[in-house]
BADOZA-689660 format. One record per atom (N, C-alpha, C): residue number from 0; x negated, y negated, z negated. Coordinates in steps of 0.1 Angstrom, whole numbers. Each point is the difference from the previous one (the first is absolute). Last residue first. Layout:
N
   num      c1      c2      c3
   NUM       X       Y       Z
...
END
This chain:
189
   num      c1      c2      c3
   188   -1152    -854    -962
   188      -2     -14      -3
   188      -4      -1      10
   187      10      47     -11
   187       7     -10       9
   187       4     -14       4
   186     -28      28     -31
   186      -3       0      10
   186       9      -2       9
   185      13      -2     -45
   185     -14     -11       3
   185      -5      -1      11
   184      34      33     -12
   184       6     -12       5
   184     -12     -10      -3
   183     -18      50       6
   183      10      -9      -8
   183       4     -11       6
   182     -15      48      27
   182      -5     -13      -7
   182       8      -2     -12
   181      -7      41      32
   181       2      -2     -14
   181      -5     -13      -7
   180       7      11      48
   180     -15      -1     -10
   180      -2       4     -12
   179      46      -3      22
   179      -8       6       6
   179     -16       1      -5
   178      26     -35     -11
   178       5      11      -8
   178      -5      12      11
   177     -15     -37      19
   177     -11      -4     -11
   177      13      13     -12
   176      17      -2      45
   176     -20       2       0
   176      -3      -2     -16
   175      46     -11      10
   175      -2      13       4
   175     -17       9      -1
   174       9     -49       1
   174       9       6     -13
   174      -2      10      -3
   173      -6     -21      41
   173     -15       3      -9
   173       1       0     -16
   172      35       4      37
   172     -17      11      -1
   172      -9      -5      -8
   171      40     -27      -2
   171       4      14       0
   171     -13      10       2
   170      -1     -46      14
   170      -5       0     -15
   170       7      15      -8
   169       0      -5      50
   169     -11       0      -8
   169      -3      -2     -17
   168      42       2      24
   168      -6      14       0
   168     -14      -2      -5
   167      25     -46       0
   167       4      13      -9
   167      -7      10       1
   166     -30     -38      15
   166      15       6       5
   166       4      10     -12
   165     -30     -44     -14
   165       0      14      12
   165       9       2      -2
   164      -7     -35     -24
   164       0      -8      19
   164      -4      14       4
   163      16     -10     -48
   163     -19       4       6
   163       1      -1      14
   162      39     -15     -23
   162     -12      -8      -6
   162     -15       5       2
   161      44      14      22
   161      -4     -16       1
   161      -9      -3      -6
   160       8      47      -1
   160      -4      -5      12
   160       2     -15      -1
   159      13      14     -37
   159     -16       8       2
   159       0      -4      10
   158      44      -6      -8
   158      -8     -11      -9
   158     -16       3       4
   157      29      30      17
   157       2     -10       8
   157      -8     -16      -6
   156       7      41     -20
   156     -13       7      13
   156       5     -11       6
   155      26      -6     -36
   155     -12       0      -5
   155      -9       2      11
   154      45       7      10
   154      -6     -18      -3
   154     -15       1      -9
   153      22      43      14
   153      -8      -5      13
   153      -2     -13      -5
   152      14      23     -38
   152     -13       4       6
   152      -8      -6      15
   151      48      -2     -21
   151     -18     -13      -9
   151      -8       7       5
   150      38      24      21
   150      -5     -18       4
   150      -8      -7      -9
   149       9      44     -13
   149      -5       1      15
   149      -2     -16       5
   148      21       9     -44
   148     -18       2       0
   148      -6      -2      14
   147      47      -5      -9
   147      -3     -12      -4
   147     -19       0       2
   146      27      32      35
   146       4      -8     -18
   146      -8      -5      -1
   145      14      36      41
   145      -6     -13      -2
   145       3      -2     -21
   144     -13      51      25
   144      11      -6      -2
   144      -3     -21      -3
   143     -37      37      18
   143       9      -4     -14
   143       9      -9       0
   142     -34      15      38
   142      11       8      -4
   142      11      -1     -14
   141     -38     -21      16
   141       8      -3      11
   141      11       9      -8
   140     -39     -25     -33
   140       7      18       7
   140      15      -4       8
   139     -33     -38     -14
   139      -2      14      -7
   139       2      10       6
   138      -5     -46      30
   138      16       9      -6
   138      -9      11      -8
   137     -22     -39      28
   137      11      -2      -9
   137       7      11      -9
   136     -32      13      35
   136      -6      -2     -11
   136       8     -13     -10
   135      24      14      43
   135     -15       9      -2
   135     -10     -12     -13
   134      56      -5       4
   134     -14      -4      14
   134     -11       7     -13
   133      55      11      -6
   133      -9      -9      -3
   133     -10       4      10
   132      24      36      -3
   132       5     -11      -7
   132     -13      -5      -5
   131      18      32      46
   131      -4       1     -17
   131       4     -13      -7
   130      11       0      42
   130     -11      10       5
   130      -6       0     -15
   129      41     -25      16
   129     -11      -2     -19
   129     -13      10      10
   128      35      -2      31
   128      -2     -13       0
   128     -13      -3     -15
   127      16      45       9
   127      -5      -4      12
   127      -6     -20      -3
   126      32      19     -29
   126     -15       5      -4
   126      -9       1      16
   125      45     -15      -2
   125      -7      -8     -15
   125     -16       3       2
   124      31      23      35
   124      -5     -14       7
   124      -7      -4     -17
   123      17      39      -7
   123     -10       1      11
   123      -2     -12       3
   122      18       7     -47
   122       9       3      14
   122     -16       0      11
   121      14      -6     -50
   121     -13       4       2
   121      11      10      13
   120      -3     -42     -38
   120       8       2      13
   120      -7      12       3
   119      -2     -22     -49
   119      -7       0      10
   119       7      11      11
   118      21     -28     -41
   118      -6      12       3
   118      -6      -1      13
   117      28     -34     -25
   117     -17       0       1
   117      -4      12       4
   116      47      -8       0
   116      -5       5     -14
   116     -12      -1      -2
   115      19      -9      47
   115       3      -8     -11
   115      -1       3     -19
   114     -33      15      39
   114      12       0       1
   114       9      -6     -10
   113     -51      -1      28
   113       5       1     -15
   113      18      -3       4
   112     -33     -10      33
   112      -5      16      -5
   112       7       6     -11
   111       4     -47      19
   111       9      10       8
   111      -4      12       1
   110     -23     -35     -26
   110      14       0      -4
   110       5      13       8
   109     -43      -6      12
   109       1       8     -18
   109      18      -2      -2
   108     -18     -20      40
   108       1      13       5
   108       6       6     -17
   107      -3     -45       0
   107       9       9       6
   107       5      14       5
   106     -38     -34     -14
   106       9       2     -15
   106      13      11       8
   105     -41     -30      20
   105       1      16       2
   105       5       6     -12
   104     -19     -46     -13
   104       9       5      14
   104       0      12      -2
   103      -8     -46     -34
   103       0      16       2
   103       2       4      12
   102     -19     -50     -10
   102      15       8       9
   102      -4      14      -3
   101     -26     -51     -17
   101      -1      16       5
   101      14       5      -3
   100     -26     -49       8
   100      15       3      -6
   100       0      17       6
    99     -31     -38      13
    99      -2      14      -5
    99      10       2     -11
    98       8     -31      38
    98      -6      -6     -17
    98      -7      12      -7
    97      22       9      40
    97     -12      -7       4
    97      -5      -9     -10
    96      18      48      -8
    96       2      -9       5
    96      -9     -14       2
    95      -6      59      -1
    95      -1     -13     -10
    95       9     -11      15
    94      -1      58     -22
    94      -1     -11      10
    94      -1     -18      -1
    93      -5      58     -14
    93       2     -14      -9
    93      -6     -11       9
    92      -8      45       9
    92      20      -2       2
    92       2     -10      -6
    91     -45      15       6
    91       6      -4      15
    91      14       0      -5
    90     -25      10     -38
    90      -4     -16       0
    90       5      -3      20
    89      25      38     -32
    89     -11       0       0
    89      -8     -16       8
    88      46      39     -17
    88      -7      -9      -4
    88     -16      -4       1
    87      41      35      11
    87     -13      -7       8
    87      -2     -14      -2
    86      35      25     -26
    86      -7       8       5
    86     -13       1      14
    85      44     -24     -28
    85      -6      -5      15
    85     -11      13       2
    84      47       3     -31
    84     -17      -2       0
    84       0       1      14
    83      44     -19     -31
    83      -8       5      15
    83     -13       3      -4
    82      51      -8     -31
    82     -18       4       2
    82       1       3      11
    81      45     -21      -3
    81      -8      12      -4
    81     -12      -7       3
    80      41     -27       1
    80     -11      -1       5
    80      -9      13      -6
    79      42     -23     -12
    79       6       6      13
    79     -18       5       9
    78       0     -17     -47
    78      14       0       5
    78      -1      -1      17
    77     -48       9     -20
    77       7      -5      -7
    77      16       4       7
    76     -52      14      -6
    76      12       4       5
    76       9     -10      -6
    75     -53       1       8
    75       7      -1     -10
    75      17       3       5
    74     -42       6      31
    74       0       7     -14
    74      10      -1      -6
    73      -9     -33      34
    73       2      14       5
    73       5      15      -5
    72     -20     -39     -16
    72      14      -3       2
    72       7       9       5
    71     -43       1     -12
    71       5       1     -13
    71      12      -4       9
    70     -27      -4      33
    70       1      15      -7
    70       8       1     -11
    69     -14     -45      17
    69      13       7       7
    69       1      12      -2
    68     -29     -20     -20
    68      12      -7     -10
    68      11       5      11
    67     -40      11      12
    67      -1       4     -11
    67      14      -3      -8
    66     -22     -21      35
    66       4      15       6
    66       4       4     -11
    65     -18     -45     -14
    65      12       2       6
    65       6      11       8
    64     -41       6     -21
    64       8      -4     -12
    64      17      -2      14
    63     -39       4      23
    63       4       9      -5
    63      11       6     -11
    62     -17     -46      19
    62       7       7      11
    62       4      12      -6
    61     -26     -24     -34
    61      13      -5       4
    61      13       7      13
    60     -48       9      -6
    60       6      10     -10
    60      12      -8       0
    59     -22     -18      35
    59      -7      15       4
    59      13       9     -17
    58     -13     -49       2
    58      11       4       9
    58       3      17       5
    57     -35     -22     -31
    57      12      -1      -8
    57      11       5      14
    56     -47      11      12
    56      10       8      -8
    56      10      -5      -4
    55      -8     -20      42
    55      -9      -1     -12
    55       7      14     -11
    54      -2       4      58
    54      10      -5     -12
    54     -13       0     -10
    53     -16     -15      46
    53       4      14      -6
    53       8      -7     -17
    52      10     -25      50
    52     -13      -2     -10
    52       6      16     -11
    51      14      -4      53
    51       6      -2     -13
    51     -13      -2     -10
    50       0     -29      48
    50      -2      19      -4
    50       0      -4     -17
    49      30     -27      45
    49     -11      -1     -14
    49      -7      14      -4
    48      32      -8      37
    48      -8     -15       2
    48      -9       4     -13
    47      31      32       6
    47       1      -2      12
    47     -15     -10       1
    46      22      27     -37
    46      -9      -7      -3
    46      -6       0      15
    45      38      33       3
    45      -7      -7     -13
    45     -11      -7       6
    44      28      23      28
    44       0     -12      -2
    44      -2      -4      -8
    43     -12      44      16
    43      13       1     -11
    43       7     -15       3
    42     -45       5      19
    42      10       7       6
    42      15       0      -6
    41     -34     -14     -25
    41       5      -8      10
    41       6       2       8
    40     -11      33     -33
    40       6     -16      -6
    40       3      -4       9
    39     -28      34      15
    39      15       5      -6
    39       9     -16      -9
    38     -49      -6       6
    38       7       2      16
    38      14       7      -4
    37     -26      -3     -34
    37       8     -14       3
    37       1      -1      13
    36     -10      40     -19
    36      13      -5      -8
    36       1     -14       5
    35     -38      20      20
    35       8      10       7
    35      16      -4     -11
    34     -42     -17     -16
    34       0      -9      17
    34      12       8       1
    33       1       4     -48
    33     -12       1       5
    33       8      -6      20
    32      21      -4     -51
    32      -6      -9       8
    32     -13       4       9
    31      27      21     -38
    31     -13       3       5
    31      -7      -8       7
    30      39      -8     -26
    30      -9       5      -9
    30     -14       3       9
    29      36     -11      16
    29      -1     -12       1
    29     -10       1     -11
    28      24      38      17
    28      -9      -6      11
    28      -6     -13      -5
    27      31      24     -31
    27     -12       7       7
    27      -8      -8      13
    26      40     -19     -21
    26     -15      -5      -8
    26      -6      10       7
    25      27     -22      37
    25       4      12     -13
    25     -13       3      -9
    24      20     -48      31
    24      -4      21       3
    24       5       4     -13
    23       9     -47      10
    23     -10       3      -9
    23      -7      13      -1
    22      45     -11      22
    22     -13      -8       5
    22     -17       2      -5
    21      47      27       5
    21      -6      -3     -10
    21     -16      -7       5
    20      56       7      23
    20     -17       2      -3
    20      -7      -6     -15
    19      50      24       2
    19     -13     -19      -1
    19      -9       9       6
    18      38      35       9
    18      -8      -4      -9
    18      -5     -16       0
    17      32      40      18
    17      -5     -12       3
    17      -2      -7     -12
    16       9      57      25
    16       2     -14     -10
    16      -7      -8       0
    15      24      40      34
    15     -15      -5      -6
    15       7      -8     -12
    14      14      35      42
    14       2      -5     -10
    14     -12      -8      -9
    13      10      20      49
    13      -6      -8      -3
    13       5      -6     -18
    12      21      30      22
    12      -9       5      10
    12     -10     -13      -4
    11      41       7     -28
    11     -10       8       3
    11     -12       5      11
    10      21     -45     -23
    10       9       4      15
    10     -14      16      -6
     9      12     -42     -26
     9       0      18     -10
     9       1       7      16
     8     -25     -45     -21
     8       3       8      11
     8       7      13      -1
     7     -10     -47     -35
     7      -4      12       5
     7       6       1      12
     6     -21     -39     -40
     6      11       5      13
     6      -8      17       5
     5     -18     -27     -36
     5       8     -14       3
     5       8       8      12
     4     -29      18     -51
     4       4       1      14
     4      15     -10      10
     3     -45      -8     -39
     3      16       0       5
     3      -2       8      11
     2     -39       9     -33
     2       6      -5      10
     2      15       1       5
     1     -15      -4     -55
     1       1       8      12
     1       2      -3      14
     0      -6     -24     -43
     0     -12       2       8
     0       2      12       9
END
């Protein structure tokens, strides 16, 4: 369930890479379905003649589950294959196909941060391109090295935003507001 990559460019005045479209967008947009994501769809050439119906939950934790089985791959090291962490794990990098067949993406920047011992790169273009680590209310602490805690932590703020339909930073303040009050976990029901 990682997106293939199908071709590149190495000319430096235009280097790029070449990806599928992913007809199906990307669960963040297809979570929100507001006027301004299905104008970005059609424009994209998604759902040209149809408008997308909203995912049911069984599709909603299946798409996640399958992000999920590309993390643990990404994870497990095998013969000629080290540990990668993606380090922006979140519902715009889990892209769907037109069966809702979900596609990890944005798995590259994290490979080409890490050097072949898994150590993190720490050259001017890595940390120019991370501007830290991970998206604003996925990531615990920008500054902590990746592992196994740093990414259950964004698949969990990634499980919370598909099942309450708010944004990470908000369900981040008001995590922040109710231990700030000196609440309990009752008042975060």
């Amino acid at each position: 369930h990682l997106l293939p990559l199908i071709g590149l460019c190495v000319d430096p005045t235009a280097a790029c890479l070449v990806f599928p479209l992913m007809v199906g967008g990307c669960l963040q947009t297809r979570l929100d379905l507001q006027p301004s994501d299905l104008k970005y769809l059609r424009r994209m050439g998604h759902f040209a003649t149809t408008t997308p119906k909203p995912l049911t939950w069984r599709q909603k934790l299946r798409v996640v589950g399958q992000a999920v089985d590309a993390l643990v791959y990404l994870h497990t090291p095998t013969e000629g294959k080290g540990c990668t962490w993606h380090r922006d794990f979140k519902p715009a990098n889990i892209l769907l196909g037109a069966d809702l067949t979900a596609y990890l993406g944005d798995t590259g920047f994290a490979k080409a941060a890490q050097n072949n011992s898994g150590e993190r790169l720490s050259t001017k273009a890595t940390t120019s391109v991370w501007g830290g680590a991970g998206s604003q209310g996925y990531c615990e602490d920008a500054l902590r090295p990746p592992d196994e805690q740093t990414e259950a932590f964004a698949v969990g703020v990634t499980l919370l935003v598909v099942l309450t339909g708010l944004d990470a930073v908000d369900i981040e303040d008001a995590c922040c507001e109710v231990c700030e009050e000196g609440g309990d976990d009752e008042d975060l029901q």
